[in-house]
C-alpha positions in Angstrom: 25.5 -42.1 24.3 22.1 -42.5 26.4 24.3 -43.3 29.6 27.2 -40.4 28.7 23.9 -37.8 28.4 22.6 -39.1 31.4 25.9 -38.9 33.5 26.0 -34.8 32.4 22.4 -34.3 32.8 22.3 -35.4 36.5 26.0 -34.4 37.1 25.2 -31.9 39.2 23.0 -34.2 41.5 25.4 -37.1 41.7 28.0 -35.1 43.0 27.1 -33.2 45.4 27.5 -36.7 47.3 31.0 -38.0 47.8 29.7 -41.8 47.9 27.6 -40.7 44.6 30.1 -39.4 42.7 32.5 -42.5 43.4 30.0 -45.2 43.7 27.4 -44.5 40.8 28.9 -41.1 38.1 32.7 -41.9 37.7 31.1 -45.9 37.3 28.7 -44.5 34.6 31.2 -42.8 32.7 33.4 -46.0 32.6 30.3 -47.8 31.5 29.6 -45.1 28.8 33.6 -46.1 27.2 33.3 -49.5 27.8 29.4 -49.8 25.7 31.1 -47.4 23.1 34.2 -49.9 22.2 32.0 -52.7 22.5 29.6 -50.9 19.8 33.0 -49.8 17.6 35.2 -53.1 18.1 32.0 -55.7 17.1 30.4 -57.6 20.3 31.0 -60.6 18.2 34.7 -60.3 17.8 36.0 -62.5 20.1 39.2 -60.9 20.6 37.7 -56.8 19.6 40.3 -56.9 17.0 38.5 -58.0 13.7 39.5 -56.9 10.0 38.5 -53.2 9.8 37.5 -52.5 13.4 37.9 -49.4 14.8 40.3 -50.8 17.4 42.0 -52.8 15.6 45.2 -50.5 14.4 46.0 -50.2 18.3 46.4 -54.0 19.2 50.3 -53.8 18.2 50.3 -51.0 20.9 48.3 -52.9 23.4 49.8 -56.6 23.3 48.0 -59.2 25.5 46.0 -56.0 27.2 48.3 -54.9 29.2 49.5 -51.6 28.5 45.7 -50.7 28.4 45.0 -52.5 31.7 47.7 -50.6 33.3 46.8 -46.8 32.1 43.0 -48.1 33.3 44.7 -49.0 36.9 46.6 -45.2 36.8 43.1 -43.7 35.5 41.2 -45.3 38.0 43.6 -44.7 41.0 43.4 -41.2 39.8 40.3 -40.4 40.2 40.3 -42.3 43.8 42.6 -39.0 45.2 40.7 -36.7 47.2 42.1 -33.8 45.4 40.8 -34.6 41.9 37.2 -35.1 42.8 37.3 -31.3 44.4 38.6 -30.4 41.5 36.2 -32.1 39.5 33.7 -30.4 41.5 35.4 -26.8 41.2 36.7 -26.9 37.7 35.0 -26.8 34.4 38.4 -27.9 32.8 38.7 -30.7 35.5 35.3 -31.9 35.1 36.1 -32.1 31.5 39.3 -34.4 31.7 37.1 -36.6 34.2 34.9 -36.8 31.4 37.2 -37.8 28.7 39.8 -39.8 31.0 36.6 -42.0 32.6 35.4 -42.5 29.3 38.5 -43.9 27.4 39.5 -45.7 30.5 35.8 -47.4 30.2 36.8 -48.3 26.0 40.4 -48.7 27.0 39.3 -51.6 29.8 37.0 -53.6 26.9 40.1 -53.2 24.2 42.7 -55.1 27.0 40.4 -57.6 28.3 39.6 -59.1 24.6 43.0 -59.7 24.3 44.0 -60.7 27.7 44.6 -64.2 28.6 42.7 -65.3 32.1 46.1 -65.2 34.0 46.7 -61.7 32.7 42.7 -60.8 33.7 42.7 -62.5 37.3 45.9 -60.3 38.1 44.7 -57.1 37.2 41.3 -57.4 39.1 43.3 -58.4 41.7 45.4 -55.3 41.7 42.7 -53.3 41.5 40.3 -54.6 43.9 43.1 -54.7 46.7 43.6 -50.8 45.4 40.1 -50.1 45.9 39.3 -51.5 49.1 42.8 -50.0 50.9 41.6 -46.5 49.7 38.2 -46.9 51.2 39.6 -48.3 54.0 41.3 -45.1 54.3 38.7 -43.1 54.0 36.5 -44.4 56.6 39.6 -45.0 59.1 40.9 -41.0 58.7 40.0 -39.0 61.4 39.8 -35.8 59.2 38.3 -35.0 56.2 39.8 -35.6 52.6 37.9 -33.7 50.4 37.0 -29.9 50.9 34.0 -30.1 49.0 32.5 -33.7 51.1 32.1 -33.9 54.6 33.2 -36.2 56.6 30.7 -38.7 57.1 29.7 -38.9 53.2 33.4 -40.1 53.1 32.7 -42.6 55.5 30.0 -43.9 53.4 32.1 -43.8 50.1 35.2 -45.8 51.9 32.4 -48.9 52.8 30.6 -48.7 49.3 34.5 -49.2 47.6 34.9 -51.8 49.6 32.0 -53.2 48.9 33.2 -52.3 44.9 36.3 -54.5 45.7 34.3 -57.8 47.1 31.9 -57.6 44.5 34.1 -57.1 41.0 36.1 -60.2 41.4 32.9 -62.3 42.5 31.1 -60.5 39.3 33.7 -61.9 37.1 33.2 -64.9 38.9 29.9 -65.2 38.0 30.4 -64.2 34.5 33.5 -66.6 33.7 32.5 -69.8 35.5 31.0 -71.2 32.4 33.7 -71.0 30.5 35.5 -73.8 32.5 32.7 -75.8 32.7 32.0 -75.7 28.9 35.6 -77.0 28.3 35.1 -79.5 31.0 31.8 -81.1 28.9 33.7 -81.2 26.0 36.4 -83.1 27.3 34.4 -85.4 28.9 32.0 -86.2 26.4 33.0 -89.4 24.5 34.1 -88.9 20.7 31.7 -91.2 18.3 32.7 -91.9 14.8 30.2 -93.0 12.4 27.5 -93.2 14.9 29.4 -96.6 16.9 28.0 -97.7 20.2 30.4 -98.3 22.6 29.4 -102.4 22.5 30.6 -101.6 18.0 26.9 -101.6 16.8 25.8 -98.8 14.7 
C-alpha cells in the first residue's frame, strides 16, 4: 500500500519523463501487485496456493502459471505502445486502467510463478525480455517521435534503459535461482549414514 501511495503521490513527477514513467512508475505499480499477493497468498506457501488463501480458488484457472504469465506478457506489451502512455498521461480514465491493469499484472505475475515449473519460468522471461529489448530498440533506432506527449530524446533514453531492463531480469533471476541447483547438488552428493556407521563399519 506504501509503494501504490507513493506511485500516485509522485505520479505527476515520474511522468512527465518518458524513461521515468517506463523505467521506474509502471515498475512500481507491478511491484505494488506483486507485494500485495505475496501478503494475500502467504510468503511461506511454497506454491501461493495454501488451504484458505486468497488465491487459492483461481489455481484451477491458472494451471502451471501459464494463463497468468501470458495475460502478464499482453499487460506488459501493453503498456510498452506509445499510444497508451499518452493516454495515460491525458486521460483520467486511462490513468486509472494503468493503475488497476499494472497492479493485477504485478499479483497476477507472483500467482503463475508459484505454480510454474523452471522450464515454464525460463520461457516466459525469455519471451519477455526479447519483447522488451526489441521495443527499446525501436525506440532509440526511430527517427521520429512515438509519443506526443515525450520528446524525442527522452525516448531515446527510455529505449537504452529497456534494454538494459531485458539484460538485467534474466541475470536477476539468475542470481536469485542459482542456489536452488546447488542445494540439490549437496544433497545428492552428501553420503547417506545410517546409525552413525563410518565408512571403514565402526560406529
Amino acid at each position: 500500500m506504501l509503494l501504490l501511495a507513493a506511485a500516485w503521490v509522485l505520479d505527476g513527477f515520474l511522468t512527465r519523463s518518458m524513461a521515468w514513467h517506463m523505467l521506474v512508475h509502471i515498475p512500481m505499480l507491478i511491484a505494488a501487485g506483486a507485494w500485495a499477493a505475496a501478503g494475500l497468498a502467504g510468503a511461506g506457501s511454497p506454491k501461493g496456493a495454501r488451504p484458505g488463501s486468497a488465491f487459492a480458488a483461481l489455481g484451477k484457472y491458472n494451471e502451471h502459471g501459464l494463463p497468468g504469465l501470458l495475460l502478464f506478457s499482453f499487460i506488459g506489451a501493453y503498456w510498452m505502445i506509445p499510444r497508451s502512455l499518452d493516454d495515460a498521461v491525458t486521460s483520467a480514465a486511462s490513468q486509472g486502467f494503468k493503475y488497476a491493469t499494472l497492479v493485477l499484472a504485478g499479483m497476477l505475475l507472483i500467482h503463475s510463478l508459484r505454480r510454474a515449473n523452471a522450464i515454464i519460468v525460463v520461457f516466459f522471461l525469455g519471451n519477455f525480455s526479447w519483447m522488451t529489448a526489441i521495443v527499446g530498440l525501436l525506440y532509440q533506432e526511430y527517427p521520429a517521435r512515438l509519443c506526443n506527449v515525450y520528446l524525442l530524446g527522452d525516448q531515446e533514453i527510455a529505449g537504452r534503459g529497456l534494454v538494459a531492463w531485458a539484460i538485467l531480469l534474466p541475470l536477476a533471476w539468475f542470481m536469485i535461482e542459482r542456489r536452488r541447483p546447488r542445494s540439490l547438488l549437496a544433497g545428492a552428493d552428501a553420503p547417506t549414514v545410517k546409525g552413525n556407521t563410518n565408512v571403514d563399519g565402526r560406529k
